[in-house]
VEXLUMFI-974820 format. One record per residue (C-alpha): residue number from 1; residue in one letter; x, y, z. Coordinates in nm, 3 decimals. Layout:
# residues N
{NUM,A,{X,Y,Z}};
...
This chain:
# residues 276
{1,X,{0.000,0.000,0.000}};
{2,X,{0.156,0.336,-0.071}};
{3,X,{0.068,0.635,0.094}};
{4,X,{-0.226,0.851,-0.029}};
{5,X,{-0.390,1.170,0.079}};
{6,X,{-0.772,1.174,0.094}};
{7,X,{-0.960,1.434,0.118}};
{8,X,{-1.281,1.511,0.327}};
{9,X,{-1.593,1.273,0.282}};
{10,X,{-1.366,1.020,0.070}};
{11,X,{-1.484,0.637,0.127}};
{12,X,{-1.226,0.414,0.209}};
{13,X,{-1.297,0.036,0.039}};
{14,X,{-1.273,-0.212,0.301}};
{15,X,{-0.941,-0.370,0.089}};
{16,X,{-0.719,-0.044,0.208}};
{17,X,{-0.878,-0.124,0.548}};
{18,X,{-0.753,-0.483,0.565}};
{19,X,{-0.439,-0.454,0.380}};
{20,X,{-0.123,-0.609,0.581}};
{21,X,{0.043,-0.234,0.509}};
{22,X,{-0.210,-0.050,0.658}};
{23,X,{-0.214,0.160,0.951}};
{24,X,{-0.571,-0.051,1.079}};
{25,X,{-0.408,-0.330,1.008}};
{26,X,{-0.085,-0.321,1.212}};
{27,X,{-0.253,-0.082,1.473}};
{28,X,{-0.468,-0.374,1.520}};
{29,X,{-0.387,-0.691,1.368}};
{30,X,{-0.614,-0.951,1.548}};
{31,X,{-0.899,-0.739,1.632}};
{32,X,{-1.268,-0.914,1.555}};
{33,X,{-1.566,-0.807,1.617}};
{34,X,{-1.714,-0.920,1.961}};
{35,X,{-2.076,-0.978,2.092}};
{36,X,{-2.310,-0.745,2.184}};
{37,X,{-2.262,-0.580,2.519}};
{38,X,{-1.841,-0.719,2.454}};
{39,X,{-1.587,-0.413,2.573}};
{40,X,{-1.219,-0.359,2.419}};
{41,X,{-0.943,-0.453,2.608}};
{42,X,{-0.568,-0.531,2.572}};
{43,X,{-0.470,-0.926,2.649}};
{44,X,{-0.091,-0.801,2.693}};
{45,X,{-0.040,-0.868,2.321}};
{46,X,{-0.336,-0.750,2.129}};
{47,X,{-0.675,-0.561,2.204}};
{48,X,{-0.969,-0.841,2.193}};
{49,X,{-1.396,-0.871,2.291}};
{50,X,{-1.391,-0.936,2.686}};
{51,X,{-1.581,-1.201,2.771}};
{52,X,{-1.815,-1.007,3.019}};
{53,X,{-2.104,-0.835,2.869}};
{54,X,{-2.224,-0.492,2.957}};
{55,X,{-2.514,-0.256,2.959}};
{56,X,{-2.510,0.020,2.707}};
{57,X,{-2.511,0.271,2.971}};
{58,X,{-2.626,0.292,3.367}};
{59,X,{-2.809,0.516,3.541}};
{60,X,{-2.584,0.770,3.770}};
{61,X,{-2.456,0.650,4.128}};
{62,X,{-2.516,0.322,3.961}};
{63,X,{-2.318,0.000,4.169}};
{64,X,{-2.210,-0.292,3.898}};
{65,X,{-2.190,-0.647,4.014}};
{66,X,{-2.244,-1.002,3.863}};
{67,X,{-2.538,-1.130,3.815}};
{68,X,{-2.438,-1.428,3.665}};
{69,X,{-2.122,-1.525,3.527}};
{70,X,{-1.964,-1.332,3.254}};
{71,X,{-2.262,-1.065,3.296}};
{72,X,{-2.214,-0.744,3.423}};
{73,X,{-2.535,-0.550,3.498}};
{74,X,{-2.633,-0.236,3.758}};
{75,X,{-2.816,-0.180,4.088}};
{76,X,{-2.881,0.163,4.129}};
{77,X,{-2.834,0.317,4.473}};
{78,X,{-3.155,0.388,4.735}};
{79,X,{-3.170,0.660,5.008}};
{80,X,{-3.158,0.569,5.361}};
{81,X,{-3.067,0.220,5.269}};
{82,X,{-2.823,-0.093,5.383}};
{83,X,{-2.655,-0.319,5.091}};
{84,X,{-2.798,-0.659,5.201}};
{85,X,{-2.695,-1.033,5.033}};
{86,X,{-2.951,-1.284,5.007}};
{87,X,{-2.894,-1.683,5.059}};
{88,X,{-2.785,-1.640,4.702}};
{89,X,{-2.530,-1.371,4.712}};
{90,X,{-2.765,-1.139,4.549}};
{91,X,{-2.694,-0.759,4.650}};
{92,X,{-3.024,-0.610,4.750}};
{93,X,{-3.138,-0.254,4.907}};
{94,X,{-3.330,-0.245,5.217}};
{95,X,{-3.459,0.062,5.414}};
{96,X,{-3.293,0.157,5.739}};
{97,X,{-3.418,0.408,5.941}};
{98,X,{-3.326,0.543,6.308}};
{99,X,{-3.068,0.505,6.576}};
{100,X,{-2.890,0.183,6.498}};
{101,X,{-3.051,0.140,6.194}};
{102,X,{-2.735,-0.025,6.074}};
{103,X,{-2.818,-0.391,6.233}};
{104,X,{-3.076,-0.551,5.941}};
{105,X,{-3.093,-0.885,6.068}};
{106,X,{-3.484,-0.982,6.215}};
{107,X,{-3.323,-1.149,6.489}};
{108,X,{-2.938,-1.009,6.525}};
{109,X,{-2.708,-1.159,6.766}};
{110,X,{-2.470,-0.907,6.890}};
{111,X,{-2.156,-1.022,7.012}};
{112,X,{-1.963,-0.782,7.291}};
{113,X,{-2.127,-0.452,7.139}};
{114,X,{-2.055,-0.163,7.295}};
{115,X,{-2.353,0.028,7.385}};
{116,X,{-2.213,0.271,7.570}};
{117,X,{-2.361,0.401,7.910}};
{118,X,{-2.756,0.443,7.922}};
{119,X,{-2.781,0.709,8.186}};
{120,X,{-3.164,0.763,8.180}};
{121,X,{-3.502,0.653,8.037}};
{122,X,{-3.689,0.326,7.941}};
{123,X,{-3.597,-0.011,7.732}};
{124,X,{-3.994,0.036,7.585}};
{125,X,{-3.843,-0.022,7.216}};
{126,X,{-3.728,-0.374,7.357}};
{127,X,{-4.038,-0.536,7.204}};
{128,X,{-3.948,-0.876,7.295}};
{129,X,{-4.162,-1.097,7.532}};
{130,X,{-3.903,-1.328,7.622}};
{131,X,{-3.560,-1.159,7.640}};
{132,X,{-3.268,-1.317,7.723}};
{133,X,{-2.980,-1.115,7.919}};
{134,X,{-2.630,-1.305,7.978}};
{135,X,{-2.499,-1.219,8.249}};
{136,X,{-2.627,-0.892,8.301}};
{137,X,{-2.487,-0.607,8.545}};
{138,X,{-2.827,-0.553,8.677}};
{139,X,{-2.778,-0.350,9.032}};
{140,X,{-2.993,-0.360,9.308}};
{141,X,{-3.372,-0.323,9.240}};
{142,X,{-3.609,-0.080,9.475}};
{143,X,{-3.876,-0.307,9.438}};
{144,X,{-3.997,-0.606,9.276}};
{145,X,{-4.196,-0.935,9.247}};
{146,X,{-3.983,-1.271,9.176}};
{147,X,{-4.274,-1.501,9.254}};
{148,X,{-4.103,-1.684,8.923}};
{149,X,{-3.788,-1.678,9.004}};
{150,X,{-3.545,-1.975,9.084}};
{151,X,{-3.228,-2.037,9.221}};
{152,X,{-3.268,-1.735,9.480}};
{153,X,{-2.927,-1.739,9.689}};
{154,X,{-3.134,-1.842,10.030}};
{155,X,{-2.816,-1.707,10.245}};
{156,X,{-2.959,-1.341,10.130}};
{157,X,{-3.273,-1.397,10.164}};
{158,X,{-3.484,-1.228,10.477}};
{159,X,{-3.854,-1.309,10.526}};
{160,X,{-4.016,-1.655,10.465}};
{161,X,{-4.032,-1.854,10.104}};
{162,X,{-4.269,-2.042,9.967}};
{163,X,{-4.253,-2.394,10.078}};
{164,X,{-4.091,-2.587,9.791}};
{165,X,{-4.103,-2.933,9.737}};
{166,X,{-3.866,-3.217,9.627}};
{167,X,{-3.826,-3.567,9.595}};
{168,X,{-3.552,-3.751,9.887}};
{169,X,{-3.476,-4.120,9.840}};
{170,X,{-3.332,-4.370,10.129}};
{171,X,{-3.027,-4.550,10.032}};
{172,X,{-2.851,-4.869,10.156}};
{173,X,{-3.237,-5.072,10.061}};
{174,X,{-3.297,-5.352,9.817}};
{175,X,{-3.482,-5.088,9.628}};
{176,X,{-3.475,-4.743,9.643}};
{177,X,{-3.695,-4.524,9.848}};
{178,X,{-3.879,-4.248,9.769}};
{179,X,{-4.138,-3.956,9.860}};
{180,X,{-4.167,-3.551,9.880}};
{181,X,{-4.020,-3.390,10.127}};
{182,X,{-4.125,-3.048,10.133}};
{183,X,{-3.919,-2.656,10.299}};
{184,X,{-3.918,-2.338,10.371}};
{185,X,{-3.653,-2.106,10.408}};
{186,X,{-3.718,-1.784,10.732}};
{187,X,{-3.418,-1.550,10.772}};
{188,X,{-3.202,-1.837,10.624}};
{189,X,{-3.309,-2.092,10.842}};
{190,X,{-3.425,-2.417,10.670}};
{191,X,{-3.724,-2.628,10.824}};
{192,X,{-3.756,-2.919,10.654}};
{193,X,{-4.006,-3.206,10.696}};
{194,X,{-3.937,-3.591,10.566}};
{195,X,{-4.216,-3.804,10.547}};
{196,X,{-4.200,-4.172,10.664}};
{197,X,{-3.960,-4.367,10.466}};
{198,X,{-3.910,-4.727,10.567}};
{199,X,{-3.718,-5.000,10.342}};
{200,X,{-3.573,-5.352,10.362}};
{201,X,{-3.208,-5.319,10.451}};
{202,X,{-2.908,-5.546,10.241}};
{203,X,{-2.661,-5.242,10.389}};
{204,X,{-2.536,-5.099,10.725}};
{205,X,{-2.537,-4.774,10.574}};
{206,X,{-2.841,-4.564,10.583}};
{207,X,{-2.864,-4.207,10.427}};
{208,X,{-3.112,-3.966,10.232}};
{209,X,{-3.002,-3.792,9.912}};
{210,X,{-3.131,-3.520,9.667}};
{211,X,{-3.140,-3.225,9.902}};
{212,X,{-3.149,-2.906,9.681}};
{213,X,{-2.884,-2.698,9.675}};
{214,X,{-3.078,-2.387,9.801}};
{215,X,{-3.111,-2.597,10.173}};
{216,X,{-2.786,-2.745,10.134}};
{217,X,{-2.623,-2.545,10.489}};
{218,X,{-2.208,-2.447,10.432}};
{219,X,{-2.148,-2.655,10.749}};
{220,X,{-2.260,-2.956,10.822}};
{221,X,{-2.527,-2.977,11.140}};
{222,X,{-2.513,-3.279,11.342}};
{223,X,{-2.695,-3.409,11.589}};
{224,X,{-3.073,-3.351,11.509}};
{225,X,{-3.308,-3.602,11.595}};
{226,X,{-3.610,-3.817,11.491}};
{227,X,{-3.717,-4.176,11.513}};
{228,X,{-3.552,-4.470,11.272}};
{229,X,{-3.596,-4.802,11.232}};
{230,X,{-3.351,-5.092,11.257}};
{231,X,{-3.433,-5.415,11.201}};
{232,X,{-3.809,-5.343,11.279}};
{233,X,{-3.709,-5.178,11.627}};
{234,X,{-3.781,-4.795,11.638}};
{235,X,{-3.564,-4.564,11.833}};
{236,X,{-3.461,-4.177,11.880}};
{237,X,{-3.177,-4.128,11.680}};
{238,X,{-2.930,-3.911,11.556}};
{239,X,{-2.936,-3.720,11.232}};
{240,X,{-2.657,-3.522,11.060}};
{241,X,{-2.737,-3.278,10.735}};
{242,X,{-2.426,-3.276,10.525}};
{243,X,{-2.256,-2.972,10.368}};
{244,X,{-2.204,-3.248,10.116}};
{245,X,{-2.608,-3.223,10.042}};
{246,X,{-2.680,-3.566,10.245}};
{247,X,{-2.848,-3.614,10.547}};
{248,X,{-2.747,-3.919,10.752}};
{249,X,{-2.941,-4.135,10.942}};
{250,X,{-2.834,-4.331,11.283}};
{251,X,{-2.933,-4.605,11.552}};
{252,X,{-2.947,-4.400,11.873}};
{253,X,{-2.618,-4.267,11.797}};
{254,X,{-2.441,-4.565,11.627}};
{255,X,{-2.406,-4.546,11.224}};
{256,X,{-2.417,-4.889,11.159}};
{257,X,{-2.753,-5.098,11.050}};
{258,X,{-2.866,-5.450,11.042}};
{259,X,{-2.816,-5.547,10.713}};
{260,X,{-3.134,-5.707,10.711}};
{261,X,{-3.502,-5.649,10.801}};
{262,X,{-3.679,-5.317,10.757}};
{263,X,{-3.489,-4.999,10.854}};
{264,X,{-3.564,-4.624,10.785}};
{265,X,{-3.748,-4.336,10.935}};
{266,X,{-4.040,-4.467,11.080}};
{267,X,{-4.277,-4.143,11.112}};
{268,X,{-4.266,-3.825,10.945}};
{269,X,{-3.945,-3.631,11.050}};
{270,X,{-3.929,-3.196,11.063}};
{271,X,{-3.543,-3.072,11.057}};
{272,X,{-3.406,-2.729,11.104}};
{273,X,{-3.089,-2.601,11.066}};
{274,X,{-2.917,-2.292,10.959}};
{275,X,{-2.797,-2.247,10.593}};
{276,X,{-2.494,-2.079,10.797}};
């Protein structure tokens, strides 16, 4: 090809285009055209079609994003909005509004957040029937009603309790022993009453277990009394409550059982003892 001048509004024919000596040509020597929506771009060695496809235009403020792969296409930005992902990945818009707005989840889990120090005023917003504080920092109420409540510490609690009940077994039988024994808790003492629990013995041992926690006393209290059995002989005996949470029962004042025959308390039995 030699070099020619052309003046304004000539037509070039397609074979000066494509000519090896032309500047086309050696300005771009592997260029074809692409598919619709295809954008130029340099491989390192030539400019080719990229294989993602794209919009003709987008609207202003516009974000771009896959939407499947090798397609570019647009979500266009929303006031007072958070950029949310579905299950799929999918970028969506959703409207935020308020204090905090920030936290989009229906049910968010915040992990150590730092809320800062709420000097004043109500948790009303907290819609929630059933909240759930960890560990909270509560302070000391003015007033209150914990007719609900469980696990009261009973060492700091004045007044008189509702009489709970429970269920105490009698060990060292061929079978185990049960029935409800039922407290109260006044100005942290503990009264107590065991009903009749009697047994046939295969153990020199005799004890009651399953005392709750709340009655358990920090030292153990030893020598209360009421009437056991041994070997189908009643007597006044001895009884210990454990800071172990067992309460032991004697002959008189001796430990040991007949390992055979009927043994036990024979009639209902009232303890009391300090939680001290």
């Amino acid at each position: 090809m030699t070099n020619t001048t052309f003046t304004a509004g000539t037509v070039i024919a397609s074979t000066w285009l494509n000519d090896v000596n032309s500047v086309v040509y050696n300005l771009f020597p592997s260029l074809t055209v692409g598919s619709t929506g295809q954008v130029l771009r340099s491989n390192g060695t030539n400019y080719v079609a990229s294989t993602s496809t794209f919009a003709d235009t987008y609207g202003a403020s516009t974000l771009l994003y896959s939407n499947g792969t090798n397609t570019v296409t647009g979500l266009a930005t929303a006031n007072s909005s958070g950029l949310l992902t579905n299950n799929s990945g999918v970028p969506a818009w959703v409207t935020v509004t308020g204090t905090g707005a920030p936290v989009l989840a229906t049910s968010p889990q915040l992990v150590t957040p730092k809320l800062g120090t709420v000097n004043s005023g109500d948790i009303s917003a907290c819609t929630s029937t059933s909240m759930v504080m960890v560990t909270p920092v509560l302070g000391t109420p003015t007033s209150g009603t914990l007719t609900n409540c469980t696990g009261l510490p009973a060492t700091s609690v004045t007044g008189t309790t509702a009489t709970t009940t429970f269920t105490i077994t009698l060990t060292g039988c061929t079978a185990g022993v049960t029935g409800t024994a039922v407290y109260s808790i006044t100005n942290n003492v503990v009264t107590l009453f065991i009903p009749a629990l009697i047994g046939t013995s295969n153990s020199t041992a005799a004890t009651l277990t399953g005392l709750p926690a709340a009655i358990t006393p920090v030292t153990s209290h030893l020598g209360l009394t009421a009437i056991s059995r041994d070997n189908g002989t009643d007597a006044i005996s001895r009884i210990d409550v454990t800071s172990g949470g067992v309460v032991t029962l004697y002959v008189g004042v001796s430990a040991t059982f007949t390992n055979t025959g009927t043994k036990g308390l024979t009639a209902g039995a009232t303890l009391i003892w300090n939680l001290n």
